[in-house]
VOGU-3710 file (C-alpha; in Angstrom, 3 decimals, decimal comma):
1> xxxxxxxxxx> 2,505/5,669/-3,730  2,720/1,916/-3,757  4,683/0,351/-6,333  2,105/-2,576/-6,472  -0,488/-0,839/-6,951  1,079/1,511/-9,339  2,234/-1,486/-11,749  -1,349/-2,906/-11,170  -3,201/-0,013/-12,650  -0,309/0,015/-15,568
11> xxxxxxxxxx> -0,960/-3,880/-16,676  -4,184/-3,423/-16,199  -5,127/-0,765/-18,461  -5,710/-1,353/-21,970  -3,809/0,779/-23,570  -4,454/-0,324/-27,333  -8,278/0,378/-26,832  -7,512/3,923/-25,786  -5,270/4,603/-28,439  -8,068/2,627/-31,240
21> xxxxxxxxxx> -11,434/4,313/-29,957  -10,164/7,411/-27,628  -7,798/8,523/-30,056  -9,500/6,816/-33,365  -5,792/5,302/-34,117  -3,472/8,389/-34,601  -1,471/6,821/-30,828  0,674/4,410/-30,467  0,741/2,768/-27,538  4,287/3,191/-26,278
31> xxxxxxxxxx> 6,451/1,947/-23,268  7,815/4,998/-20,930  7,387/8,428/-20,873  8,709/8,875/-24,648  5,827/8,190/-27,286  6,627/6,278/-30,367  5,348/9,374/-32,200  9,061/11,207/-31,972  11,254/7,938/-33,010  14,187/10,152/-32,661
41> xxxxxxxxxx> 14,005/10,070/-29,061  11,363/7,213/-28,373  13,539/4,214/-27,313  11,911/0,187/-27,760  12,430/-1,985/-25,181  14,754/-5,361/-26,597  12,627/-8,873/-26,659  15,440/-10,758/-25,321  16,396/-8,854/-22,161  14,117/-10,119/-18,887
51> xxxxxxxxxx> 12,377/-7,500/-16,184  11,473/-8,683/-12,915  8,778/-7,502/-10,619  9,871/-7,926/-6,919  7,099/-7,819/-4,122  8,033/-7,732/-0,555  4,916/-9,353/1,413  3,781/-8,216/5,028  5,476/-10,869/6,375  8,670/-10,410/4,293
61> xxxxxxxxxx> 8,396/-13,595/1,562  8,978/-11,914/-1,591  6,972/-13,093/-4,682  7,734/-11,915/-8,112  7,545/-12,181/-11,611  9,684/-12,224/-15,044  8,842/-11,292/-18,419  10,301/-9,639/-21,258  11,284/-6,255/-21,410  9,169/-5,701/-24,059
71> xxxxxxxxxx> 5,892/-7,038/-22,993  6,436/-6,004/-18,701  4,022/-3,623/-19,318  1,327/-5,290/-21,507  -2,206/-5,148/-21,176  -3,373/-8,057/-18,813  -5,680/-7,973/-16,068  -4,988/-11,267/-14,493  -1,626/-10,408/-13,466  -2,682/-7,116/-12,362
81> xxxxxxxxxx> -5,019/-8,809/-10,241  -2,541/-11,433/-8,839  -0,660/-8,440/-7,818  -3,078/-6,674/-6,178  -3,974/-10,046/-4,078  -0,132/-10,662/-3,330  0,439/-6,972/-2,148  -2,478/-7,035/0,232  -5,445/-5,575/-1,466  -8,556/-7,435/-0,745
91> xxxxxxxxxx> -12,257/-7,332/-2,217  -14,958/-5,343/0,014  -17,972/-6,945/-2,294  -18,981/-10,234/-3,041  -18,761/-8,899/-6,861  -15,106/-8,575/-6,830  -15,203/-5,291/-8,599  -13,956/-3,328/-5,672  -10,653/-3,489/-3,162  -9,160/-1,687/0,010
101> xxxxxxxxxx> -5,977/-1,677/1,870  -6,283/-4,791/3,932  -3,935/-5,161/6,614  -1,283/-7,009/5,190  -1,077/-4,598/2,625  -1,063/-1,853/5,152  1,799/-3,583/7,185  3,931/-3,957/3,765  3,237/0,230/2,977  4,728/0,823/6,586
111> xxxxxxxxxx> 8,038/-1,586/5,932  8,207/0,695/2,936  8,125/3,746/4,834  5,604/5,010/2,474  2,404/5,544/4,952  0,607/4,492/8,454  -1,844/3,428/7,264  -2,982/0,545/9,983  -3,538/3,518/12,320  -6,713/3,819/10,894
121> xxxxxxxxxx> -7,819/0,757/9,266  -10,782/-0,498/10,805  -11,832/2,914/12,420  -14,629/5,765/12,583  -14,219/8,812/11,983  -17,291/10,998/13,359  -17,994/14,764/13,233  -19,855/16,878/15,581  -23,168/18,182/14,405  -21,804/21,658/14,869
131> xxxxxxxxxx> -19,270/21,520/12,057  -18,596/24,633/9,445  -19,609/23,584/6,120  -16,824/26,086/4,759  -13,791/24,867/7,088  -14,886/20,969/6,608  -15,213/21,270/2,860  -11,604/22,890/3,234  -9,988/20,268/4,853  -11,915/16,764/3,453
141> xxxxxxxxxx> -9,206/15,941/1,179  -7,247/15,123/4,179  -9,679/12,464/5,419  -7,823/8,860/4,212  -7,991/5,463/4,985  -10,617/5,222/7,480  -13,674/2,505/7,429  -16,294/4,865/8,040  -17,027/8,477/8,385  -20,332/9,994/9,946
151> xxxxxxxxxx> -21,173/13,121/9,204  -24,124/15,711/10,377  -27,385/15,466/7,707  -26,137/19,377/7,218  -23,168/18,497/5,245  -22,639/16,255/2,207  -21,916/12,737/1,960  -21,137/12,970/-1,687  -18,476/15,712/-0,820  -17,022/13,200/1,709
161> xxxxxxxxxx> -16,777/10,457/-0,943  -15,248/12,279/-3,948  -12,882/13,662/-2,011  -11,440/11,790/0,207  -9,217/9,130/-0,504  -9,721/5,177/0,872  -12,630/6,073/2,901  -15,272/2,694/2,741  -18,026/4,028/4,006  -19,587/7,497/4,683
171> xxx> -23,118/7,733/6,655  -25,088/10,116/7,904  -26,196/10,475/11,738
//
């Protein structure tokens, strides 16, 4: 999984809310995989030691940032979304509420080794009319990161869309 995208979905969850109203205040919010809830083996970050967040780019620049250890993981959605724009991820609404893999950020996930995904950016993926409901609904989870899919009326574009992972679009023909 990308690390960007990863620490993006970190900062940018507000973890005090879910611990006031989800959890009606018996959390604490807590930074690692060790709640505060067993201080015998929860461990708090120091205030004066710095983290840095290194970003390699598609085209190799590297941008980063520095903050405390104690606050790198803070709730702030501005940074989140800085990240998300210098890794590559890019709007597909004029809203701004939603974002893709563009292809920078698809270029930086292959110099990572983590995916190909510029194979299929852009692309269509279309199924004949004679599909199996059974054997497609077995093997949709392996549909990812293509533009569009078309699919015969028969089968079910909702299927398609919860399933699938960074699929755009999903029509039938």
């Amino acid at each position: 999984m990308d690390p960007a995208l990863l620490r993006a979905t970190a900062i940018a969850t507000n973890k005090s809310c879910i611990c006031d109203f989800i959890y009606k205040g018996l959390a604490a919010v807590g930074v690692g995989l060790i709640s505060p809830v067993w201080p015998q083996y929860y461990w708090s970050p120091p205030h004066n030691v710095n983290s840095t967040f290194n970003l390699t780019r598609a085209d190799g620049s590297v941008w980063s940032y520095t903050k405390p250890l104690d606050e790198v993981m803070e709730f702030d959605v501005a940074l989140a979304n800085q990240i998300l724009n210098e890794s590559g991820y890019i709007y597909t609404d004029s809203t701004h509420t939603l974002r893709k893999i563009g292809p920078d950020a698809a270029t930086r996930l292959e110099n990572l080794n983590l995916s190909s995904y510029s194979v299929a950016l852009g692309q269509t993926l279309e199924f004949e009319d004679d599909v199996d409901w059974d054997v497609f609904k077995a093997h949709v989870e392996s549909i990812q990161n293509v533009e569009k899919v078309l699919v015969p009326k028969k089968l079910s574009k909702f299927q398609v869309l919860a399933k699938a992972r960074n699929v755009e679009q999903v029509k039938s023909k």
